[in-house]
FIBAKOL-272813 format. One line per 4 residues: number of its first residue (from 1); for each residue x, y, z of N, C-alpha, C, O. Coordinates in steps of 0.2 Angstrom, whole numbers, plus 5000, padded with zeros to 4 digits. Layout:
N
NUM	X:Y:Z:X:Y:Z:X:Y:Z:X:Y:Z ~ ...;
This chain:
268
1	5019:5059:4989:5018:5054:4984:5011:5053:4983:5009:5050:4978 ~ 5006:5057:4989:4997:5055:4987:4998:5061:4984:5002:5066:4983 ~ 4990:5060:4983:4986:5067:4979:4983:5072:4983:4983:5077:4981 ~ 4980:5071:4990:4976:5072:4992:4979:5076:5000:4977:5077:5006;
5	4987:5077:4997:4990:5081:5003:4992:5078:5010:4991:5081:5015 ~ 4994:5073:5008:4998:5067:5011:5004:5068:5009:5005:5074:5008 ~ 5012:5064:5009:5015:5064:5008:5020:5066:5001:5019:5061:4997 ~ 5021:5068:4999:5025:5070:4991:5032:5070:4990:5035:5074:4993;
9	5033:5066:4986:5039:5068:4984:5046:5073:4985:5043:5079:4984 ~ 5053:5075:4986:5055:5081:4986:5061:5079:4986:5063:5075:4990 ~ 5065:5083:4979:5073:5083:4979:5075:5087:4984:5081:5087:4985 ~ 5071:5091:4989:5074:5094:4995:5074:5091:5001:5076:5094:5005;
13	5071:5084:5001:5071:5078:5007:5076:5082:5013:5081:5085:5012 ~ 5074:5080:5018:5081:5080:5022:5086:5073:5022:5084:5067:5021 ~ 5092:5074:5024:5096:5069:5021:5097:5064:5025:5098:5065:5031 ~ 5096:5058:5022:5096:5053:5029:5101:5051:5031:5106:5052:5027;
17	5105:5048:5038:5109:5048:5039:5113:5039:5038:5109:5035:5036 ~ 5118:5038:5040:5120:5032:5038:5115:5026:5040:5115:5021:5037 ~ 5113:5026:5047:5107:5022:5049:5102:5020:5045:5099:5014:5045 ~ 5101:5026:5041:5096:5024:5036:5089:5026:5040:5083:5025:5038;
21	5090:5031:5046:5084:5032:5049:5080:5039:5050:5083:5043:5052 ~ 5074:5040:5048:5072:5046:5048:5072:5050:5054:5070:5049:5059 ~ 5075:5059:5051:5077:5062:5057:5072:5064:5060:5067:5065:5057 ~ 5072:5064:5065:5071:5066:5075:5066:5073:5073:5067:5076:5067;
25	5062:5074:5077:5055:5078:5073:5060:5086:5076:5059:5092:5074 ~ 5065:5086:5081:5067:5092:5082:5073:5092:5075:5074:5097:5072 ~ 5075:5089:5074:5079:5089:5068:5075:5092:5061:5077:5096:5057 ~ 5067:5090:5062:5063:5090:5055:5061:5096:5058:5061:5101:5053;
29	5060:5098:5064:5056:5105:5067:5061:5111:5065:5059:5116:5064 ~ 5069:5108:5065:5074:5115:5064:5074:5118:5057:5074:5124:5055 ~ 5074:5109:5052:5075:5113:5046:5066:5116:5042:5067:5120:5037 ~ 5060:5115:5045:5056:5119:5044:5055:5126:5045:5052:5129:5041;
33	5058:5128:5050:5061:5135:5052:5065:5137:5048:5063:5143:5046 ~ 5069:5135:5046:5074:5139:5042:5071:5139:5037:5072:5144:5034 ~ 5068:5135:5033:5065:5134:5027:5061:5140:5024:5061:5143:5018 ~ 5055:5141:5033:5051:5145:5031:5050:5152:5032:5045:5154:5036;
37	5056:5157:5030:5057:5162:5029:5059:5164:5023:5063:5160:5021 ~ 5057:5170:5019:5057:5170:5012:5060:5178:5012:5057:5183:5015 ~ 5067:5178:5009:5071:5184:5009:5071:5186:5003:5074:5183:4998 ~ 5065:5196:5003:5068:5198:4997:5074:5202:4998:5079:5200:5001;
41	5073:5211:4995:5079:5213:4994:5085:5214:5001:5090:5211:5002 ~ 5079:5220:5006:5082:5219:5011:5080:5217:5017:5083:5218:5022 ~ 5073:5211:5015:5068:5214:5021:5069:5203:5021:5071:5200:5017 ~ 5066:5201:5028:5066:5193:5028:5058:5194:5030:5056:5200:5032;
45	5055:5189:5029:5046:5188:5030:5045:5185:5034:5050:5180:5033 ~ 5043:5183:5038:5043:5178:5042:5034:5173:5039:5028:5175:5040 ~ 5037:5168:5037:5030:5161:5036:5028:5161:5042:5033:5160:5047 ~ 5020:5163:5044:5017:5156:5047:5017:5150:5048:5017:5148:5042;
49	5017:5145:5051:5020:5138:5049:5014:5134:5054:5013:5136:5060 ~ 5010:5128:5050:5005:5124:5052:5008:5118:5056:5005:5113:5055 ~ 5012:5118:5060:5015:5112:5062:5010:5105:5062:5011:5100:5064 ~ 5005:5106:5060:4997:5101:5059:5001:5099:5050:4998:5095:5047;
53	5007:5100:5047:5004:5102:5041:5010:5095:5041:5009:5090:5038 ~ 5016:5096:5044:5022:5093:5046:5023:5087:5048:5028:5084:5047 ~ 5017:5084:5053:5015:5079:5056:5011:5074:5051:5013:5068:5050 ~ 5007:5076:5048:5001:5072:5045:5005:5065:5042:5011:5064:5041;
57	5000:5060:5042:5001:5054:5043:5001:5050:5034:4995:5051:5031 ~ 5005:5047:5030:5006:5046:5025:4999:5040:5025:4996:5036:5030 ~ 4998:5040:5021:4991:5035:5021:4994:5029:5015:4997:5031:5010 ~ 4991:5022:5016:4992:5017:5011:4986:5015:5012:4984:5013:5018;
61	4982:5013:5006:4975:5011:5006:4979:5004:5004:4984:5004:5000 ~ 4975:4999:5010:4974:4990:5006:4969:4988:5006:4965:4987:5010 ~ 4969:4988:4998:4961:4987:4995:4963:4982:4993:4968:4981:4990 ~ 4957:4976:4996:4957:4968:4994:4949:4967:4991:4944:4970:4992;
65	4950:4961:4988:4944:4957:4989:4947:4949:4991:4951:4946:4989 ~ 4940:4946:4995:4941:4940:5000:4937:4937:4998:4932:4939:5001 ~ 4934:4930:4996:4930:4927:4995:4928:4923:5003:4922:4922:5006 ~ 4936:4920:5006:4933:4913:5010:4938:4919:5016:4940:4915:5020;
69	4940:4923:5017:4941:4929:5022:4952:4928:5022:4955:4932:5025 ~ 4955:4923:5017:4959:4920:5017:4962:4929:5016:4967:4930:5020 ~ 4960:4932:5013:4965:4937:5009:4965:4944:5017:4969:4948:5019 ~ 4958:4943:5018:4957:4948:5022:4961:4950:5028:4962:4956:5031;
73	4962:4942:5030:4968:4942:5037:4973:4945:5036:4975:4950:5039 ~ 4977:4941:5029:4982:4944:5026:4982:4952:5026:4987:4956:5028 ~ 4976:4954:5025:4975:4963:5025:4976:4967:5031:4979:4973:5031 ~ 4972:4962:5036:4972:4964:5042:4979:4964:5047:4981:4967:5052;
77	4983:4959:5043:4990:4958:5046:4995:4962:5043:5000:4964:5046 ~ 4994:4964:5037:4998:4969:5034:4997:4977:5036:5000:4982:5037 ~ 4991:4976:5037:4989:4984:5040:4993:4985:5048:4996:4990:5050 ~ 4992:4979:5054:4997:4980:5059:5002:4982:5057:5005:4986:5061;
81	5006:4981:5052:5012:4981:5050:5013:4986:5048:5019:4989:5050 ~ 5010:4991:5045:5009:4997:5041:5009:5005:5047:5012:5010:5047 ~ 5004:5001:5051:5005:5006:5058:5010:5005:5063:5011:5008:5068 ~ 5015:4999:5061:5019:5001:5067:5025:5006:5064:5030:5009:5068;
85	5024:5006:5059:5029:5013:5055:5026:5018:5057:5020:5020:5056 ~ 5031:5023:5063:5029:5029:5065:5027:5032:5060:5031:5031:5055 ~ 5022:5037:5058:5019:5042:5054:5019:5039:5046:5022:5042:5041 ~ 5014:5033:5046:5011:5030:5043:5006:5029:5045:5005:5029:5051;
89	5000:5028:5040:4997:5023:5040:4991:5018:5037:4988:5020:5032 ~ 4989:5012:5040:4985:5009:5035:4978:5010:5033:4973:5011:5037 ~ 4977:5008:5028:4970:5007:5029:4964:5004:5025:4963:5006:5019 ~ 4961:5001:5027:4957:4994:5023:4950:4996:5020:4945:4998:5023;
93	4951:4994:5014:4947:4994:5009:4945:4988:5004:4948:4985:5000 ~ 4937:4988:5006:4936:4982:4999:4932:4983:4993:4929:4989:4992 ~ 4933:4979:4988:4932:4980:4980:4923:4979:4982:4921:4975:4986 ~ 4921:4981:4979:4913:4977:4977:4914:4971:4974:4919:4969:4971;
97	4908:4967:4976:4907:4962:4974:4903:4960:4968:4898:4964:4966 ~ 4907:4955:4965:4903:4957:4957:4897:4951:4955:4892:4951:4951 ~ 4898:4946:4961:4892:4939:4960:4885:4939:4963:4885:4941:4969 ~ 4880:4938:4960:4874:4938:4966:4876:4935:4971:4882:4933:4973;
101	4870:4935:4974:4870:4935:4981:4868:4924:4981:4871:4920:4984 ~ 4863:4924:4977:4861:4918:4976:4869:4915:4977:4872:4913:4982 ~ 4872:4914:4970:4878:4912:4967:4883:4910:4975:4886:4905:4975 ~ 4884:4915:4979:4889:4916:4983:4885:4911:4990:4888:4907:4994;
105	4881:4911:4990:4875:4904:4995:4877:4898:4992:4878:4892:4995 ~ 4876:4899:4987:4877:4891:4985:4883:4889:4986:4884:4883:4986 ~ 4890:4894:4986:4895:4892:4985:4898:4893:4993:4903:4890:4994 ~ 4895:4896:4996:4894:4892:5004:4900:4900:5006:4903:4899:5011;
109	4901:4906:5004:4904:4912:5006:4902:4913:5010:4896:4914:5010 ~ 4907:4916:5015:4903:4919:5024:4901:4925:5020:4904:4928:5015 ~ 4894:4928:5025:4894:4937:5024:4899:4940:5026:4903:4937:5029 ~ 4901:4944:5025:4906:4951:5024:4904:4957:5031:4899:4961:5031;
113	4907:4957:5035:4906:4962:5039:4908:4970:5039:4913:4972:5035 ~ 4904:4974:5044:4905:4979:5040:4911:4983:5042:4911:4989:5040 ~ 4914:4982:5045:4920:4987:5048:4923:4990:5042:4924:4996:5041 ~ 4925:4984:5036:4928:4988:5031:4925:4990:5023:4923:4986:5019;
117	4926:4997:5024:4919:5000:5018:4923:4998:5012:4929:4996:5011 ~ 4918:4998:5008:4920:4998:5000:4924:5003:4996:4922:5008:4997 ~ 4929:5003:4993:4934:5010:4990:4929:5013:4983:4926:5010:4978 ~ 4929:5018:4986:4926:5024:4980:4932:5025:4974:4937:5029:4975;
121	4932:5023:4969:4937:5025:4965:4940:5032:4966:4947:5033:4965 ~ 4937:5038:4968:4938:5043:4967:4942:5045:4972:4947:5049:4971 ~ 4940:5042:4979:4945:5042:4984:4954:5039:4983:4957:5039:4988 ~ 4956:5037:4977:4962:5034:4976:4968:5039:4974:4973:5036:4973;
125	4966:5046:4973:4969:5051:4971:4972:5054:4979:4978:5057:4979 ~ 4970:5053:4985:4970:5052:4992:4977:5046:4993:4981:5048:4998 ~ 4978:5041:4991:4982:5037:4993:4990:5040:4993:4992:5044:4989 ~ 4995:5038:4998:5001:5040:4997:5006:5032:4993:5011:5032:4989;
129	5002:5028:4995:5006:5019:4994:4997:5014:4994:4993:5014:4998 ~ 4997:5010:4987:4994:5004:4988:4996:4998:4990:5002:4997:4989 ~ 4993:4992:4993:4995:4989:4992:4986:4983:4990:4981:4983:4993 ~ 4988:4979:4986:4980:4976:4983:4981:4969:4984:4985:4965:4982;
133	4976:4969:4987:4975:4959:4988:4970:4957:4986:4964:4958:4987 ~ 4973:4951:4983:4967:4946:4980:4967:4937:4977:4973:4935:4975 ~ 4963:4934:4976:4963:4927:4977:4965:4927:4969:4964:4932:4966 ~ 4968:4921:4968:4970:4920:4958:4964:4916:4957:4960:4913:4961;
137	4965:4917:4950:4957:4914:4946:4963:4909:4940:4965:4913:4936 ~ 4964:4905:4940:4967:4901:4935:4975:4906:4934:4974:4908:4929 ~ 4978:4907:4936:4984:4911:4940:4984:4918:4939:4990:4920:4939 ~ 4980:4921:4938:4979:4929:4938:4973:4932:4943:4971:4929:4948;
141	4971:4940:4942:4968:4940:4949:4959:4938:4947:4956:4936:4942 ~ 4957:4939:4954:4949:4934:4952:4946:4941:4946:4950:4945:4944 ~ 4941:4941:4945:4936:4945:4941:4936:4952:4947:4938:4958:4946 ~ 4933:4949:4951:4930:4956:4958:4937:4961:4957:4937:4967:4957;
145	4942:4959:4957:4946:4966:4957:4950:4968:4951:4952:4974:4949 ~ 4949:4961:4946:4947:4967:4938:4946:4972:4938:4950:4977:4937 ~ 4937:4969:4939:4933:4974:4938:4933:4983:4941:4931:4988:4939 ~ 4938:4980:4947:4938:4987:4950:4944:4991:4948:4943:4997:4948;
149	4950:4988:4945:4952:4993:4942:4950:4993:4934:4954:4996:4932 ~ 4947:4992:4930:4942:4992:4926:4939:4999:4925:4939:5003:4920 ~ 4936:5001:4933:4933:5006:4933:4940:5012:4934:4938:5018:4935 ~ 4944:5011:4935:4949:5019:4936:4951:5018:4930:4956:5016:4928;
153	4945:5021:4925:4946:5022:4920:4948:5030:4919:4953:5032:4916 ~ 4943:5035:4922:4943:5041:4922:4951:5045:4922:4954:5048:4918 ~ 4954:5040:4931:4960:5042:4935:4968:5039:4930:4974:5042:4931 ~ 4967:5034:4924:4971:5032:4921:4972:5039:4916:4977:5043:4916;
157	4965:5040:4913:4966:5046:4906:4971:5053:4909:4975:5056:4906 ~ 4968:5053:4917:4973:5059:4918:4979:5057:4919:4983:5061:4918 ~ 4981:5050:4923:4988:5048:4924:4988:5053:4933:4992:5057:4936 ~ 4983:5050:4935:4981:5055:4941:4986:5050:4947:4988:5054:4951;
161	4987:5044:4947:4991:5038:4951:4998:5038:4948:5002:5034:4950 ~ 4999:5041:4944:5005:5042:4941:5012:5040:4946:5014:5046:4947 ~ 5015:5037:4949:5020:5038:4953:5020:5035:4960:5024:5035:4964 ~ 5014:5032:4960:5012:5030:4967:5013:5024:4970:5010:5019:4968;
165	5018:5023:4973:5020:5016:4974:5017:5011:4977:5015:5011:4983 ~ 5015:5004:4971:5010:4998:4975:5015:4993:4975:5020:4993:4973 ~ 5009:4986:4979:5012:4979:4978:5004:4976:4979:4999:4980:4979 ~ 5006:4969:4979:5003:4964:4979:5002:4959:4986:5008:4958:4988;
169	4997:4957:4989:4998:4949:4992:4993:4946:4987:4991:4949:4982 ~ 4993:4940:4989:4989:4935:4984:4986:4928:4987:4988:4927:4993 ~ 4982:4924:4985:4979:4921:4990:4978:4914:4985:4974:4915:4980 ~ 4980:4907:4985:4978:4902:4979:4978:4897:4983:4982:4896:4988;
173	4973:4893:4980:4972:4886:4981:4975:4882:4984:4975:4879:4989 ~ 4982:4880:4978:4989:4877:4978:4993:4880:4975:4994:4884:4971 ~ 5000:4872:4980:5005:4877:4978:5008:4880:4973:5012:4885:4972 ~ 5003:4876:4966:5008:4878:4960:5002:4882:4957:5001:4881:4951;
177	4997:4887:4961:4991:4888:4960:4993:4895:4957:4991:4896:4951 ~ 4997:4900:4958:4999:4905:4954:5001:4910:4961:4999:4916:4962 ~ 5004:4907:4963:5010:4914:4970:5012:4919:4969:5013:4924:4972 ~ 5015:4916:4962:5020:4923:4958:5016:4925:4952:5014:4931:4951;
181	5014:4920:4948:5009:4924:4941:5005:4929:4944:5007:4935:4943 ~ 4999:4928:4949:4994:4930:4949:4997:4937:4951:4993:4942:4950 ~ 5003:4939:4955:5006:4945:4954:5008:4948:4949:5009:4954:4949 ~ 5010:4944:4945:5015:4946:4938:5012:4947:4934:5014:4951:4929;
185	5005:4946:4934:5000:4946:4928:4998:4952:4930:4998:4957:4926 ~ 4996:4955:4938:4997:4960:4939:4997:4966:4936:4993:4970:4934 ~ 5004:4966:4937:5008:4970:4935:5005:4976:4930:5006:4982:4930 ~ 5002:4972:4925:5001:4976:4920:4997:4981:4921:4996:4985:4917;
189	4993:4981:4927:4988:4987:4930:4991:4994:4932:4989:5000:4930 ~ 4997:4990:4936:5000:4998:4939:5003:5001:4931:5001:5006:4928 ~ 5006:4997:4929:5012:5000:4921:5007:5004:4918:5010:5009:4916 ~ 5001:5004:4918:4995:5008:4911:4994:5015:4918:4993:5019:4915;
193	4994:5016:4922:4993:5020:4929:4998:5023:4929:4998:5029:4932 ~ 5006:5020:4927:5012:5023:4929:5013:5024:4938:5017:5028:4940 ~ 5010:5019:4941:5012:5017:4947:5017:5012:4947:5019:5007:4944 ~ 5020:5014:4953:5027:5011:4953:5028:5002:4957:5025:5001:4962;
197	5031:4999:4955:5027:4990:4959:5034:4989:4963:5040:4990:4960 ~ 5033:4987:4971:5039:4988:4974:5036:4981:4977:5031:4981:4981 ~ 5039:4976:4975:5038:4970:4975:5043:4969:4984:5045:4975:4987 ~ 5045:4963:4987:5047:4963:4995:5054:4958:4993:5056:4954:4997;
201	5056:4957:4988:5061:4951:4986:5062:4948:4992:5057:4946:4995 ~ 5067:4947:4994:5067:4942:5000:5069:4946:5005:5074:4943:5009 ~ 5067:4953:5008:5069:4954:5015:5067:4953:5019:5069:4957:5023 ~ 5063:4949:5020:5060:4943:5024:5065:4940:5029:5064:4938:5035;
205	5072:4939:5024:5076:4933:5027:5077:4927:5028:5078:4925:5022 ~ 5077:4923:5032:5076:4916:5034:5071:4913:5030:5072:4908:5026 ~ 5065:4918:5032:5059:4913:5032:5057:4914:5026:5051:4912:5025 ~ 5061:4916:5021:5058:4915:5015:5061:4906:5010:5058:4904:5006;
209	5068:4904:5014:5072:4901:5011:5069:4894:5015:5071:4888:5012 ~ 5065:4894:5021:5065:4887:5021:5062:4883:5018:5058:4885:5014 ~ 5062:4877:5019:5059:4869:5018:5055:4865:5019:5052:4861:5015 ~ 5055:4868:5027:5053:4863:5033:5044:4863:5032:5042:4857:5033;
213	5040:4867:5031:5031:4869:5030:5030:4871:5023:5033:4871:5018 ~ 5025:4873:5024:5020:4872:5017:5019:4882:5019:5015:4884:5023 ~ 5022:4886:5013:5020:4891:5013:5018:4895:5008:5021:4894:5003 ~ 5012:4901:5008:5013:4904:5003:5017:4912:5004:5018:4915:5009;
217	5018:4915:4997:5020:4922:4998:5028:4919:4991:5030:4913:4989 ~ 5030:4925:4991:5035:4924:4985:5038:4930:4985:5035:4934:4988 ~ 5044:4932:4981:5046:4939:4979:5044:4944:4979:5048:4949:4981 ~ 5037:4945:4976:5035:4947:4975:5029:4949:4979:5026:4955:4977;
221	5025:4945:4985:5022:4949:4988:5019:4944:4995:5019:4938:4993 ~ 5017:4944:4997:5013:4938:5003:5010:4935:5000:5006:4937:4995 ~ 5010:4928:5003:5003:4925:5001:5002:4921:5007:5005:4920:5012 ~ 4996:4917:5004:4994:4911:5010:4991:4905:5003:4990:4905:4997;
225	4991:4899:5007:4991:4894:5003:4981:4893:5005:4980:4893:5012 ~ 4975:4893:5001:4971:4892:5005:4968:4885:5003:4963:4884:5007 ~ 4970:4878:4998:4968:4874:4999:4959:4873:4997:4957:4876:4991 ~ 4957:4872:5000:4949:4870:4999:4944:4877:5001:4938:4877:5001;
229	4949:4882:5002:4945:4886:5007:4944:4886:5014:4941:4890:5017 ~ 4948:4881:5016:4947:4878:5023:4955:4880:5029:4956:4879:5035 ~ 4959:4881:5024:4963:4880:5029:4965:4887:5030:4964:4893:5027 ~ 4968:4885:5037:4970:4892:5039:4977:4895:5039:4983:4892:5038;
233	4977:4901:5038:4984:4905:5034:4989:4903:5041:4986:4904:5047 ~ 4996:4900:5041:4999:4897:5045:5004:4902:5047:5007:4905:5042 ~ 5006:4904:5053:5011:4910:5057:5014:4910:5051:5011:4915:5048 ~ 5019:4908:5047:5024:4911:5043:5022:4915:5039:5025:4920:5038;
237	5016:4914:5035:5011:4918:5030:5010:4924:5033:5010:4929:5029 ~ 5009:4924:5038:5005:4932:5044:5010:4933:5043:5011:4938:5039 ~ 5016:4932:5047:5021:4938:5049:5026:4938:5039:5030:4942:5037 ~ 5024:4934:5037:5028:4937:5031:5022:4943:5027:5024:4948:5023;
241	5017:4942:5029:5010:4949:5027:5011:4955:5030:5010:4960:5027 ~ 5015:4953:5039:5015:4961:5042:5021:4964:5041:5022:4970:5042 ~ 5026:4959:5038:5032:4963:5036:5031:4965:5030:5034:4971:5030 ~ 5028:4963:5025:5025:4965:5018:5022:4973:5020:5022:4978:5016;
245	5019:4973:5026:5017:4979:5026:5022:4984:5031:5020:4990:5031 ~ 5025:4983:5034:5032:4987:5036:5035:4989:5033:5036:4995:5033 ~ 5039:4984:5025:5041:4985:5021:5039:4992:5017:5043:4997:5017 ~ 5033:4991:5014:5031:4995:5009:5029:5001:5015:5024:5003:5012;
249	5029:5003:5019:5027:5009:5024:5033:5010:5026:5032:5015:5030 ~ 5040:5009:5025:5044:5011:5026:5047:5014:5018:5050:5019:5018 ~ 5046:5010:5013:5049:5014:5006:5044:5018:5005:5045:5022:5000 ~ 5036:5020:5009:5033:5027:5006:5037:5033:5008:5038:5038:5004;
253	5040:5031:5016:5039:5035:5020:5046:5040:5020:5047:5046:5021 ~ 5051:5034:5016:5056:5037:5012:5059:5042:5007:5064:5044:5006 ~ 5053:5043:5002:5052:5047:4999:5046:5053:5001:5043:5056:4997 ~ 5044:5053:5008:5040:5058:5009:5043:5063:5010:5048:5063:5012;
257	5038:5070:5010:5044:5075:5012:5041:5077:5018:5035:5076:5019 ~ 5045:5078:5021:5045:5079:5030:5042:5086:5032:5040:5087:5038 ~ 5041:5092:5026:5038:5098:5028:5033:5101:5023:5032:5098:5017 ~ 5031:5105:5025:5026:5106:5019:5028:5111:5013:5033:5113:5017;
261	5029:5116:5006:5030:5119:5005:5030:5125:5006:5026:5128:5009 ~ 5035:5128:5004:5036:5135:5005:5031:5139:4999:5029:5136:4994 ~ 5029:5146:5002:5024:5150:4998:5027:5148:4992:5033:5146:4992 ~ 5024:5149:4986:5025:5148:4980:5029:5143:4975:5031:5144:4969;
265	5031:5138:4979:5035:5133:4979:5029:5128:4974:5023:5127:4975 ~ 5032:5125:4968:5029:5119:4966:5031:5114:4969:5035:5114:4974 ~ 5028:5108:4968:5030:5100:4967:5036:5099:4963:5037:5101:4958 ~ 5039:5095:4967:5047:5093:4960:5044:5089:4956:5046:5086:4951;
């Protein structure tokens, strides 16, 4: 499903079983073997086979932007969730920042640390699954992650994310601040990209349906409630972010293909 020789698509999947669980690596190791023998008239050939090639790890970039760090946790909580999918995994990315420096002092934003680099547009051709977080600006997303898909200007004309399956988390003020808009509005990023939007409806469970606290997150994708900028994102928010990220690492990993192709084999 990435471009960059990660995980892809295939009508040749192996079949999953009623569990719904992906097969056992001697199960994926047998049907590699037999795969990779290519029989002409009378003669069989025997492939070489990269077992490095079989393994590689499905990659999902979560590229966020954070003003008061509210989105960030959620990123960092979602990527636990992403790596606890055997042969996945996550990885965090921030947009550039579009405001002076002054602008951001006066408005009292902590500095940004550097563990996590900024995404190179170019790098997005590399992804196998997105998932993009960001605070709403009057219930759409802020300007900073516009802007950033703005510039995958080049990767639209080719249709080069064509198929790539994304979502959303989201991060507002209050509760009627935009939990679902500011995803729905969304939307219209992936549809011009022809990436695919695999929203978490409620399989969450429980904890999507109660009453009893104050949360953010909705069908559509996690969220946290941030208030004034002050408050902090509350246990139900987090684990409904790491399930958000279980989720969406569990629907890459089901469309990934489990071996590599055979000589002269295209893409389905």
């Amino acid at each position: 499903m990435g471009k960059g020789g990660g995980c892809v698509p295939s009508k040749r999947r192996l079949p999953i079983k009623e569990s719904d669980q992906e097969p056992s690596l001697q199960e994926t190791n047998s049907a590699i073997s037999s795969q990779n023998q290519i029989t002409s008239t009378n003669t069989t050939i025997p492939v070489q086979y990269n077992p490095t090639l079989a393994v590689k790890k499905c990659k999902i970039y979560i590229i966020f932007y954070s003003m008061y760090a509210h989105v960030e946790l959620m990123a960092r909580r979602i990527k636990k969730g992403v790596d606890s999918i055997d042969g996945v995994e996550g990885v965090l990315y921030r947009v550039p920042e579009t405001l002076p420096q002054g602008t951001l002092e006066q408005m009292k934003v902590p500095q940004k640390g550097n563990d996590v680099p900024l995404i190179n547009v170019d790098e997005l051709v590399n992804a196998d699954g997105f998932l993009f977080g960001f605070p709403t600006r009057f219930g759409s997303m802020a300007a900073q992650m516009k802007a950033f898909f703005d510039s995958t200007h080049e990767l639209w004309m080719k249709q080069k994310l064509a198929g790539v399956p994304a979502g959303f988390f989201v991060s507002t003020g209050t509760q009627g601040g935009g939990q679902e808009t500011t995803a729905w509005t969304a939307i219209t990023q992936l549809v011009h990209h022809g990436m695919v939007f695999v929203p978490i409806g409620y399989t969450f469970g429980a904890g999507m349906f109660r009453m009893d606290s104050i949360r953010g997150g909705s069908p559509y994708g996690a969220g946290v409630l941030s208030g004034d900028g002050t408050r902090e994102p509350s246990a139900t928010e987090l684990a409904l972010a790491e399930h958000q990220g279980k989720y969406m690492a569990t629907v890459v990993k089901r469309f990934a293909r489990p071996f590599p192709l055979a000589p002269g084999e295209k893409h389905n």
